[in-house]
C-alpha positions as a printed Julia matrix, in Angstrom:
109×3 Matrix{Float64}:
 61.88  -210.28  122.08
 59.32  -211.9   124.32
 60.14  -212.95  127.64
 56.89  -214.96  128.68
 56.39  -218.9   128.09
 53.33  -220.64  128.12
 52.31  -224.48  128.15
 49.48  -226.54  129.16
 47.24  -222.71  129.1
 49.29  -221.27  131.61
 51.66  -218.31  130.23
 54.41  -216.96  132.96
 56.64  -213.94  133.11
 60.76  -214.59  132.59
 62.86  -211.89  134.0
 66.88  -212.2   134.06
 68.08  -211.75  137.92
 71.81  -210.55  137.68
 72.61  -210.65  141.18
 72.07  -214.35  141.4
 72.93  -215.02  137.21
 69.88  -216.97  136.51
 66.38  -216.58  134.78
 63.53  -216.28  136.94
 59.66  -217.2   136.13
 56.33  -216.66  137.49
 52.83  -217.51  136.44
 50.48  -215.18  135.37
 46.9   -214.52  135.58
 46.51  -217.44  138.98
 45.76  -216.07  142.52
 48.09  -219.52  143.42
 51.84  -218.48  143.34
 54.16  -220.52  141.18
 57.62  -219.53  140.07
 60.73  -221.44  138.81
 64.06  -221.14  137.72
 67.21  -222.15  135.39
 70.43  -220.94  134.45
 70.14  -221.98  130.6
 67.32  -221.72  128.7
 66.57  -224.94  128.56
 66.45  -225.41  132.92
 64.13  -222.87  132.74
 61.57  -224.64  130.07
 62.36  -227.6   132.48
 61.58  -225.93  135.68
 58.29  -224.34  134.57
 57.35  -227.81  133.01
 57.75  -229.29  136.16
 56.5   -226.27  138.17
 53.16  -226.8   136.06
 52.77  -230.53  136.0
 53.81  -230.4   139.83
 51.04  -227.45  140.62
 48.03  -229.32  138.79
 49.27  -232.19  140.52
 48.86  -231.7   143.55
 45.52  -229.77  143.2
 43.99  -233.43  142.05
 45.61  -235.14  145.37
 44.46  -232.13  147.59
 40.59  -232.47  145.6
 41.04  -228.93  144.73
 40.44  -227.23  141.33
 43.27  -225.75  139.94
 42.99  -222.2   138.6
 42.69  -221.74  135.36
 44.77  -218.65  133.94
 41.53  -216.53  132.94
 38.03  -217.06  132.95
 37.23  -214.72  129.5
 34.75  -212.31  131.57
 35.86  -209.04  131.92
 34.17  -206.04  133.92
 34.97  -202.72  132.94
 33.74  -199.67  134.44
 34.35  -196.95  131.66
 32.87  -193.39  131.63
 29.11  -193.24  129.74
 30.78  -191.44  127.01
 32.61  -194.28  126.17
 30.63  -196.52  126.51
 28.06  -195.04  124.83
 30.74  -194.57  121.8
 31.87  -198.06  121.82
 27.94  -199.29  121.52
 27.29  -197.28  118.53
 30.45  -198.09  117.14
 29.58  -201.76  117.39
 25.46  -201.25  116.37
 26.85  -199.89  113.42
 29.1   -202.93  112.39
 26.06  -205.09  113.06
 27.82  -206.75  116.53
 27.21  -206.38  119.91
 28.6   -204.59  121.91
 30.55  -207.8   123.52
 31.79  -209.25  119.99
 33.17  -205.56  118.78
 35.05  -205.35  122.08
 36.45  -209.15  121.78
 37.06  -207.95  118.31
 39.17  -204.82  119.46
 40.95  -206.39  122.19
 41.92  -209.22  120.15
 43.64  -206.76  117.83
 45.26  -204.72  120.71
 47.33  -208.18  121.98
């Protein structure tokens, strides 16, 4: 069972709070907070519709970009033994070293 959602590129967290008996959201991968609610299923789809629509929204009024869930640059600081691995891994396969670890962490989602 998954619990995340995901629509126009954005993809949030849903957690069930059983002190107040209702499912609870949050974007991921934003600095910008946005969360929503709903007691069904179908609230919540609702809520984080609207919570979406209503965040980009108001970026365009405010003439500020909004964020964009992920940029696809990563920076990894890994020990030289690894990296060094992972680069003749890839060399060997003919890649680079960037399209054998797209390749990798594609598989590892």
């Amino acid at each position: 069972m998954t619990n995340t959602m995901t629509y126009r590129g954005y993809t949030a967290r849903v957690e069930y709070d059983p002190r107040d008996d209702i499912f609870v959201g949050r974007v991921l991968g934003i600095e910008d907070r946005i969360t929503f609610h709903g007691a069904t299923v179908a609230q919540l789809r609702r809520d984080f519709r609207a919570a979406i629509d209503h965040y980009l929204a108001d970026c365009a009024a405010r003439g500020r970009r909004a964020q964009k869930p992920y940029s696809g640059k990563i920076l990894l600081r890994v020990p030289p033994e690894v990296h060094a691995r992972a680069a003749t891994t890839a060399e060997a396969q003919g890649k680079s070293l960037n399209q054998w670890a797209a390749e990798v962490l594609a598989r590892a989602s």
